[in-house]
Backbone bond lengths (Angstrom), bond angles and torsions (degrees), N, CA, C in turn:
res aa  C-N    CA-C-N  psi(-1)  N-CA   C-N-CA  omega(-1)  CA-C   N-CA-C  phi
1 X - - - 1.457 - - 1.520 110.19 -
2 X 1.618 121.04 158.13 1.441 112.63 -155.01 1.630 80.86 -116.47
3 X 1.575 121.09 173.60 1.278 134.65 -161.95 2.032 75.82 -101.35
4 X 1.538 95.73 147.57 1.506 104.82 -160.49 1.673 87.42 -128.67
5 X 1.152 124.08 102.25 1.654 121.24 160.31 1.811 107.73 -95.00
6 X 1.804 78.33 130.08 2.080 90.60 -171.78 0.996 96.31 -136.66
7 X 1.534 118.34 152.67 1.266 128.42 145.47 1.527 117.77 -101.47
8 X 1.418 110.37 136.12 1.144 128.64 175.72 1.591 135.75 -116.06
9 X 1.342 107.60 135.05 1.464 110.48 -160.84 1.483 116.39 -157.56
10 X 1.294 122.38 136.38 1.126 124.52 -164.76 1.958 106.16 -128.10
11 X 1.208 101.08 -177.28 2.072 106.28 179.25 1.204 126.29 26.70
12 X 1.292 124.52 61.47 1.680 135.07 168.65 1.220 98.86 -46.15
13 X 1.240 121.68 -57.23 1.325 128.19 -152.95 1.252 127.35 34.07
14 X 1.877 106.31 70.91 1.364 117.80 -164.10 1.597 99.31 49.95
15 X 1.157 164.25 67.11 1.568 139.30 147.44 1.467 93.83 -104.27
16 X 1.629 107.38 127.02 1.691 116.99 -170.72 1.974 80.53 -84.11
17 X 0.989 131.77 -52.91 1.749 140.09 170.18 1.727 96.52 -29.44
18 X 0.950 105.15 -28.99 2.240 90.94 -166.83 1.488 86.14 -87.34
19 X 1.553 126.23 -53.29 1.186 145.88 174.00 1.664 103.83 -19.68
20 X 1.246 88.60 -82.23 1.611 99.82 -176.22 1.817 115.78 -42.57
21 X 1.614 98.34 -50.36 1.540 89.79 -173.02 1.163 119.21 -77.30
22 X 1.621 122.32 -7.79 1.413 123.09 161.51 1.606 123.65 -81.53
23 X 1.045 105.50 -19.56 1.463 106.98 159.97 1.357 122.29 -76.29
24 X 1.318 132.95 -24.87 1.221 145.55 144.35 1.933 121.51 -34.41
25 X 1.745 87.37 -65.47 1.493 92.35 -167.60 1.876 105.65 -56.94
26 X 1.574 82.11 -39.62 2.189 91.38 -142.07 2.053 93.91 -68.03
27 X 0.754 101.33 93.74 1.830 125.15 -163.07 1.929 84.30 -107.83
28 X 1.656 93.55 107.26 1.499 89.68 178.93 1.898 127.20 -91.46
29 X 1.837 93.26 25.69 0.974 96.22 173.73 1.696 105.96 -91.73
30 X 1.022 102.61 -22.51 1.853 120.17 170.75 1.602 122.89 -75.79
31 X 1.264 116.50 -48.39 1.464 138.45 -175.35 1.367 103.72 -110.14
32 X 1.403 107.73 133.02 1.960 128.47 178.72 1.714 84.74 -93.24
33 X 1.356 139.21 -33.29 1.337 147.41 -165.32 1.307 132.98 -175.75
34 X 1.535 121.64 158.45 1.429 136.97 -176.74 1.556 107.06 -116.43
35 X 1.400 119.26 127.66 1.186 115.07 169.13 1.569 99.53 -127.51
36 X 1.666 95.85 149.84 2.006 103.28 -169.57 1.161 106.60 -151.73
37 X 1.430 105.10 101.43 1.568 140.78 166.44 1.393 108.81 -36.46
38 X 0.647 117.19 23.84 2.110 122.67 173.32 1.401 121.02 61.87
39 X 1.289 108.38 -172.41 1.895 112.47 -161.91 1.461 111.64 56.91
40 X 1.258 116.85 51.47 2.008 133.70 143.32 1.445 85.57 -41.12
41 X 1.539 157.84 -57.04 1.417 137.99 -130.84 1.614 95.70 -155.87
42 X 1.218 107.08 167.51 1.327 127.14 136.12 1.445 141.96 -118.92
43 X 1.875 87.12 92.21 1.367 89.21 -171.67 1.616 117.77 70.69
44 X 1.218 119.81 20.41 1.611 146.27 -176.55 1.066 112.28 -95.99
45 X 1.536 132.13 152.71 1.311 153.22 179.26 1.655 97.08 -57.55
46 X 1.790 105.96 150.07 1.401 100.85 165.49 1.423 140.59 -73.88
47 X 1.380 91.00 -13.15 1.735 107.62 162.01 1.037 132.41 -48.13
48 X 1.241 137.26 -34.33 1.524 134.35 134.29 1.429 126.91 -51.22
49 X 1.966 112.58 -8.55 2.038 89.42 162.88 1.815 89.64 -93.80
50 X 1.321 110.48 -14.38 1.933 92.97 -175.86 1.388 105.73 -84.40
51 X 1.520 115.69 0.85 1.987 93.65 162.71 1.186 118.63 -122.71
52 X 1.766 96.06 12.13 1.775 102.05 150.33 1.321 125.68 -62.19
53 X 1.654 100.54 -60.57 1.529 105.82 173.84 0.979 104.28 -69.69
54 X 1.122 156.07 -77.81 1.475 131.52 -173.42 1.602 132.85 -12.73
55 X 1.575 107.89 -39.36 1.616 105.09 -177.10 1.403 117.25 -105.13
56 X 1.674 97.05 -6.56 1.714 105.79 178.09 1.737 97.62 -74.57
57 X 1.149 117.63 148.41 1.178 140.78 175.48 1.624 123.69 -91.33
58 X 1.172 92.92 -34.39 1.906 103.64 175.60 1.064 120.88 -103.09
59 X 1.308 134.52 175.26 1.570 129.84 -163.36 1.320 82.90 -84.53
60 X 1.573 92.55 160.53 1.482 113.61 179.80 1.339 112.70 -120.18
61 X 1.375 127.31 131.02 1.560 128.01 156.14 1.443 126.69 -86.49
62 X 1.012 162.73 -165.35 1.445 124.56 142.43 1.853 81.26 178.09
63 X 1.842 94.83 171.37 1.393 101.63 -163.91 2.076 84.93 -133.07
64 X 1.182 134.41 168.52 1.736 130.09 140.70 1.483 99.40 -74.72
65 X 1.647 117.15 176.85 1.067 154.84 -160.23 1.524 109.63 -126.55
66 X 1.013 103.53 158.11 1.468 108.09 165.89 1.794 107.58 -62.55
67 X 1.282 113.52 -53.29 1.399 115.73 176.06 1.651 136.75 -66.36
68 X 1.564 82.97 -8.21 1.963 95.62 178.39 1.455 94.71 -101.86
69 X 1.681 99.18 131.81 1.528 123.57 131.13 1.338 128.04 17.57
70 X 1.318 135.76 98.72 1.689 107.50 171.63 1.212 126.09 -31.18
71 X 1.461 107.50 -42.02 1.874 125.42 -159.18 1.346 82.74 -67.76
72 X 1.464 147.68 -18.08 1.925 129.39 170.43 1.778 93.11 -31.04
73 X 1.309 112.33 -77.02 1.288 127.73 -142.87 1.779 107.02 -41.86
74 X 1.429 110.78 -39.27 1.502 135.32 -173.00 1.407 88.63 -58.18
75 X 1.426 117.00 -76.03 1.403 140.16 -179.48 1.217 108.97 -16.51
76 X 1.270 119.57 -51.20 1.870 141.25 -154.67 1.714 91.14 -97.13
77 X 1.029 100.19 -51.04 1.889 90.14 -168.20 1.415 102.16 -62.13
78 X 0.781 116.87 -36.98 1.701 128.10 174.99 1.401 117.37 -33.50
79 X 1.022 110.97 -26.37 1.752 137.57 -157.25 1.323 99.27 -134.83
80 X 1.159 143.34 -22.08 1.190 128.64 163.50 1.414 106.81 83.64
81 X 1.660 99.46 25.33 1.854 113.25 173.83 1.201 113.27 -128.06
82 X 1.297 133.75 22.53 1.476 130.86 132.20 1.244 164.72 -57.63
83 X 1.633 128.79 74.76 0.807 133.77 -159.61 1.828 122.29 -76.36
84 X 1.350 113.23 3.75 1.082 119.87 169.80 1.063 147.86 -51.03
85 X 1.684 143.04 90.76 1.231 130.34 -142.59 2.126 115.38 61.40
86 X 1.069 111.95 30.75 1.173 115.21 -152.26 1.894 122.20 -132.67
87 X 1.075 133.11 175.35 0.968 116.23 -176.42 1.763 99.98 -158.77
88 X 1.382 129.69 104.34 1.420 125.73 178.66 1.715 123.98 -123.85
89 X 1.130 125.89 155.07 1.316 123.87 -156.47 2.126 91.45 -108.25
90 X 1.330 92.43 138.67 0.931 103.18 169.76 1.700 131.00 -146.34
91 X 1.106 114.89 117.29 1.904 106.90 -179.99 1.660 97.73 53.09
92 X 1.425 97.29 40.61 2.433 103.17 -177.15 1.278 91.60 58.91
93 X 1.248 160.19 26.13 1.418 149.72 174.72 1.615 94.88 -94.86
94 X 1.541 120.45 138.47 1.587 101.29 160.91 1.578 97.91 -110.19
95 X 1.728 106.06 145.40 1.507 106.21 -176.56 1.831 92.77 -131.02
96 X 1.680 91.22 144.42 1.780 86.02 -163.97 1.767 81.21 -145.37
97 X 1.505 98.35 132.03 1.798 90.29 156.30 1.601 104.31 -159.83
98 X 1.415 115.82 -155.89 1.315 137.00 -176.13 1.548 117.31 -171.56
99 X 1.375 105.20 124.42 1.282 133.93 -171.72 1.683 117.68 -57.82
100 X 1.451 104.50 -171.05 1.417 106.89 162.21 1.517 108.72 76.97
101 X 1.290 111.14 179.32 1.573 139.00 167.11 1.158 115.16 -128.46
102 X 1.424 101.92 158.53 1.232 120.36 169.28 1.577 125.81 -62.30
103 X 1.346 154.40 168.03 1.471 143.31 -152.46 1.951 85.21 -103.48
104 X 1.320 99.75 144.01 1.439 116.43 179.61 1.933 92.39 -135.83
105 X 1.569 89.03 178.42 1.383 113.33 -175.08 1.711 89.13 -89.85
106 X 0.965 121.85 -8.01 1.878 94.93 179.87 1.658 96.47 -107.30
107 X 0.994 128.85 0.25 1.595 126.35 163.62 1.934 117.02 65.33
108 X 1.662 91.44 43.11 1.592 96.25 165.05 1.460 130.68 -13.40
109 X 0.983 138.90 175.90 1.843 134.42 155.90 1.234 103.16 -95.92
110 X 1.117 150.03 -17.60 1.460 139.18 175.83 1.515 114.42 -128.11
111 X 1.312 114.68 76.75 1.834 122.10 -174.38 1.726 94.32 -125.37
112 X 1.267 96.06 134.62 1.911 115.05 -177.65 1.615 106.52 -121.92
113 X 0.963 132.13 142.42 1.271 125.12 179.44 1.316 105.39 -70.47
114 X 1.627 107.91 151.11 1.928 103.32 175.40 1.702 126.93 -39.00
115 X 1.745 105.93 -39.27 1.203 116.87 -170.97 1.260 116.03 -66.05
116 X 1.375 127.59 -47.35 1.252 157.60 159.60 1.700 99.47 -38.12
117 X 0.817 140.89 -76.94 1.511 147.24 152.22 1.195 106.90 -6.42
118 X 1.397 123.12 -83.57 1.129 142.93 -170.29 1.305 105.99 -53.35
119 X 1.532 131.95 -76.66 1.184 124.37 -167.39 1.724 116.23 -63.86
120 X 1.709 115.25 -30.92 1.649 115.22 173.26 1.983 89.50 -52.22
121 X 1.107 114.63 -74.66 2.104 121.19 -159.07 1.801 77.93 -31.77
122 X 1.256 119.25 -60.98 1.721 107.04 -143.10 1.405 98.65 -69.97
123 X 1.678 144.76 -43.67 0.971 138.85 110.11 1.962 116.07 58.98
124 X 1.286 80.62 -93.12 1.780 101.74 -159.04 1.825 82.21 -115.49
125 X 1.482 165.18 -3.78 1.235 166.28 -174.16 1.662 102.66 -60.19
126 X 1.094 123.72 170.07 1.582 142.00 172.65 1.255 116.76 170.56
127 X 1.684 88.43 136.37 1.662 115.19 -152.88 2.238 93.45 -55.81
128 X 1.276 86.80 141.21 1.878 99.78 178.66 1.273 103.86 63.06
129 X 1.515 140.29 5.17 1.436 138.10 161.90 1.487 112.58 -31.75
130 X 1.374 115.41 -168.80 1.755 129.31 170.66 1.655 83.78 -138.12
131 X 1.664 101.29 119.76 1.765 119.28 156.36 1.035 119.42 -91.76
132 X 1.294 120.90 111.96 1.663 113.40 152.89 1.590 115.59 -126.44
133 X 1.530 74.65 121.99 1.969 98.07 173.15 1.595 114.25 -115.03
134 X 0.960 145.27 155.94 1.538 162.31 160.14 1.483 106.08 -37.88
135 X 1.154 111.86 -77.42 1.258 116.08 167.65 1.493 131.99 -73.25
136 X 1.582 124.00 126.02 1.242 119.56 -171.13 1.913 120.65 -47.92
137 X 0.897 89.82 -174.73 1.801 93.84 173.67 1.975 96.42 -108.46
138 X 0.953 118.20 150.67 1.552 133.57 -169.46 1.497 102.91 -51.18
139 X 1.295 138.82 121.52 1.414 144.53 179.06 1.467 127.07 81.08
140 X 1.374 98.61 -11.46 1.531 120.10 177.47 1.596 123.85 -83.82
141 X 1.053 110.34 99.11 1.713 98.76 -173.69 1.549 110.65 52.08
142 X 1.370 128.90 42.40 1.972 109.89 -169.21 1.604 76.98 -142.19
143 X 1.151 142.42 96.40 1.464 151.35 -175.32 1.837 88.14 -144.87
144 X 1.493 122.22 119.55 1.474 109.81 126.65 0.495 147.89 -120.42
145 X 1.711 138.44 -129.18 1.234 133.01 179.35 1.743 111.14 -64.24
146 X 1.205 99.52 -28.67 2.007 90.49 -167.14 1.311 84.69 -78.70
147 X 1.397 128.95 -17.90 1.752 108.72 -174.54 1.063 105.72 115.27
148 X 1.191 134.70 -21.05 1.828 141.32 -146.76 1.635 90.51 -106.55
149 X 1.808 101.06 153.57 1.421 101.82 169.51 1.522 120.85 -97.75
150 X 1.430 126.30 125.80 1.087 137.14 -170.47 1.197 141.66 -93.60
151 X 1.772 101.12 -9.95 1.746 133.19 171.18 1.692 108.50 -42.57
152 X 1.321 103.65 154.34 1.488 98.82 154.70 1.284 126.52 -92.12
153 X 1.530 124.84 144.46 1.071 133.88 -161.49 1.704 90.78 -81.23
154 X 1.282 116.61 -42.10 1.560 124.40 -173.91 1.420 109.19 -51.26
155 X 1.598 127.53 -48.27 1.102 126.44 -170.12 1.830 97.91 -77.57
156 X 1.051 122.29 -49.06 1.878 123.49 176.35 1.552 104.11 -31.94
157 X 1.772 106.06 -48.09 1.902 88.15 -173.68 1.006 105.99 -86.29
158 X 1.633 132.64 -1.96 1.727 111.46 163.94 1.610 115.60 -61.72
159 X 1.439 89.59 -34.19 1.739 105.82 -172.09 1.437 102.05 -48.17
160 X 1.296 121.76 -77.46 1.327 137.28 149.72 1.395 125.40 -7.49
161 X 1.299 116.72 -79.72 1.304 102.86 168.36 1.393 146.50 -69.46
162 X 1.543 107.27 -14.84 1.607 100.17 159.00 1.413 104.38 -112.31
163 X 0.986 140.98 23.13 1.396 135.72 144.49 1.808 111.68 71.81
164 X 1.585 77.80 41.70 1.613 94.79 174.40 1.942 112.09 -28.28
165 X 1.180 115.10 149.04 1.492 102.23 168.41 1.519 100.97 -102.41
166 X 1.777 115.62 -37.57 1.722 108.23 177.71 2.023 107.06 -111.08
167 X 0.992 120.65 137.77 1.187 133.80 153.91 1.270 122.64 -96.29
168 X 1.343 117.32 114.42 1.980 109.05 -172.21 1.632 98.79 -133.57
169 X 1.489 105.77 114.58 1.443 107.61 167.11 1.728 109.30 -146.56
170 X 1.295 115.26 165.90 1.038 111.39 174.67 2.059 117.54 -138.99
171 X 0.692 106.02 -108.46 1.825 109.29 174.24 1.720 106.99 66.91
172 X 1.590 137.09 -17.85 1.104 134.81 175.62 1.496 94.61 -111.33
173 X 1.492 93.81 102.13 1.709 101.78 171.21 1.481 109.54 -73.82
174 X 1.502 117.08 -3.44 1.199 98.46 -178.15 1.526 109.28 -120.40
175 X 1.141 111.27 39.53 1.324 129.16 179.95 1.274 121.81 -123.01
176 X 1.249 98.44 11.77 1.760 87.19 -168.12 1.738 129.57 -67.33
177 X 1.035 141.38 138.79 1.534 143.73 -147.30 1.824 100.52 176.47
178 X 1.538 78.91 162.58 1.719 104.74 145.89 1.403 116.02 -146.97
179 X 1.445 109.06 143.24 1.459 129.95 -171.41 1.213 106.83 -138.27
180 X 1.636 114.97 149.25 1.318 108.10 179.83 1.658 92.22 -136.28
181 X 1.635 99.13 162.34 1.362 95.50 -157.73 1.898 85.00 -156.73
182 X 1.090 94.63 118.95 2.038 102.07 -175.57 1.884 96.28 57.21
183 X 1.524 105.28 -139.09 1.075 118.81 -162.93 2.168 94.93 -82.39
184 X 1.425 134.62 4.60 1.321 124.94 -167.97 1.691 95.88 -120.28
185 X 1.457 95.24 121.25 1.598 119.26 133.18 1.731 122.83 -44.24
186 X 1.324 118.08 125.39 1.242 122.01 179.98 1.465 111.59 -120.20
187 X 1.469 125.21 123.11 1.363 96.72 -178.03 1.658 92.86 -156.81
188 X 1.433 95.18 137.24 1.407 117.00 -171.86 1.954 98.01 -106.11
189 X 1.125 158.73 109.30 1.044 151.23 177.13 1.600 124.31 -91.08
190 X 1.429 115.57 11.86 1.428 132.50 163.97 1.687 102.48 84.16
191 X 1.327 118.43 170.81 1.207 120.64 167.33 1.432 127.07 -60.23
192 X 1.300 134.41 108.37 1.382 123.48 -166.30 2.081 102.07 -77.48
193 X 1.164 103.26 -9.88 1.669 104.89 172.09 1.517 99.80 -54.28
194 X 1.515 115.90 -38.75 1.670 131.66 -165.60 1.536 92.14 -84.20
195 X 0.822 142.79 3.41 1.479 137.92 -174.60 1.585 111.07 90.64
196 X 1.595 127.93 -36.29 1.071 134.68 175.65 1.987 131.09 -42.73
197 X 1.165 100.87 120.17 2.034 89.00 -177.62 2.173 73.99 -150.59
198 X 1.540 80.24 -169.67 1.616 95.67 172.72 1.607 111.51 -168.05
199 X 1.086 99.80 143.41 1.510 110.53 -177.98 1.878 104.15 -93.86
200 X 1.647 106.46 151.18 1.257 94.64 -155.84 1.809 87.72 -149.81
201 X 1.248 114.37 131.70 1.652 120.71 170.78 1.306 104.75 -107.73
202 X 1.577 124.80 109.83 0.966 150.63 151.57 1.578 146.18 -55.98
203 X 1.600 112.34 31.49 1.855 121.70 -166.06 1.746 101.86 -107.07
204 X 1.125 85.49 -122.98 1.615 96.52 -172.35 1.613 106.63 -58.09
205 X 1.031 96.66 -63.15 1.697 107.36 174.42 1.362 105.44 -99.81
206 X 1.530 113.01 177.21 1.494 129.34 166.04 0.968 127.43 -146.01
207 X 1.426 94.54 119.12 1.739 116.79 -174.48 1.086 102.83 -104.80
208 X 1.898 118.12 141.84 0.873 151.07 -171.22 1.577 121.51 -108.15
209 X 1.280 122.41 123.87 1.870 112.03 158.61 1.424 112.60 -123.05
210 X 1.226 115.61 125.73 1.824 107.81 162.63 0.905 93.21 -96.80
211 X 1.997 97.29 139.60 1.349 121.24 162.54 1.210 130.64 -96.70
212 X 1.113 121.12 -167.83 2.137 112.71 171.28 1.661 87.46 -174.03
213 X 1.842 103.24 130.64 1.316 105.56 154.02 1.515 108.79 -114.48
214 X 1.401 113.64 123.81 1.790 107.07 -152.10 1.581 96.05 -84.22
215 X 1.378 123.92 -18.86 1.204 105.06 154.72 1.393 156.32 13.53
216 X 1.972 84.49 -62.27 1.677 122.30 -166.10 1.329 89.23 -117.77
217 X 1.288 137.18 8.28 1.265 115.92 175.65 1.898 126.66 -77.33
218 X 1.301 112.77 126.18 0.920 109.33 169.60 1.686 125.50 -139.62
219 X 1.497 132.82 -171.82 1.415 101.21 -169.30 1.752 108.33 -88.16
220 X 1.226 109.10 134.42 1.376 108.24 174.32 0.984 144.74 -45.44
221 X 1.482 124.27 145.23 1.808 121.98 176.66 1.630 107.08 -142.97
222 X 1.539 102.69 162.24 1.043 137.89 -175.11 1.771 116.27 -87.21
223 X 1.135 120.77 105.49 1.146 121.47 160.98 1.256 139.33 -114.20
């Protein structure tokens, strides 16, 4: 397997500003790839993931959001950057995930029940893979504002049982971190709407940087 440098970034939430500065950063003389933990929109047309890929420069992986559209997923296969329900080879890396949220009282466009979650990741999963789902795994980067952890417990025992080496999710902008826990990297890279993404070296080990362009900074929210 080849050493994989990515940048990673999650919750545009429509911001054409996050857009721009990631098309800026992701310089594919620097980055082999971009992977993006979902929420391109809120609740937005898919035309904003087709002039994502369009201005991103590096291959793309990418997952929907609780807040994107089903039609994301169409969008992404299109491009041959859908990792949804899915399983793709990369630099010998296998990277497998599934999108969406869990069902809430405000009734997102893209909410799956936990089980459903759980059993699609195990599904398409492989032992020492890289996961990325939308929603964290239970204790992992999923802290919010009330304090309480909000991860799924369902996605944690995929983590667990195939002994993921990367975990990549995002949706708690105010969580952003990395934690490692047994043989898995956890890493939430904040809302890039907030300016937040992170660059990430992928070989033997894995090293992590969060970034921030304060630019884009503004005060955080929950979606």
């Amino acid at each position: 397997m080849k050493d994989v440098n990515m940048l990673v970034c999650s919750d545009l939430h429509g911001s054409k500003e996050a857009l721009s500065m990631l098309a800026k950063v992701a310089n594919p003389k620097e980055y082999d790839l971009m992977v993006v933990c979902g929420d391109f929109t809120t609740m937005g047309s898919v035309d904003f993931v087709h002039e994502f890929l369009k201005k991103i420069k590096l291959k793309v992986l990418a997952i929907p959001g609780n807040c994107d559209m089903p039609e994301t997923v169409g969008a992404l296969e299109k491009r041959y950057a859908s990792l949804h329900n899915a399983r793709l080879t990369f630099g010998g890396w296998q990277f497998f995930g599934y999108g969406g949220g869990v069902p809430t009282t405000s009734g997102m466009p893209f909410e799956v029940e936990e089980a459903e979650i759980e059993s699609s990741l195990r599904a398409v999963a492989v032992e020492g893979g890289v996961m990325v789902t939308h929603i964290p795994p239970y204790g992992m980067n999923d802290v919010g504002r009330s304090g309480k952890h909000t991860g799924s417990k369902g996605i944690l025992r995929v983590a667990n049982d195939f002994k993921v080496k990367l975990s990549l999710a995002g949706h708690m902008h105010e969580s952003r971190g990395v934690q490692t826990s047994g043989e898995t990297t956890y890493v939430n890279p904040g809302s890039v709407r907030n300016g937040h993404y992170a660059s990430l070296w992928l070989g033997s080990e894995v090293k992590v940087q969060l970034l921030e362009d304060e630019r884009l900074r503004v005060k955080p929210k929950t979606y």
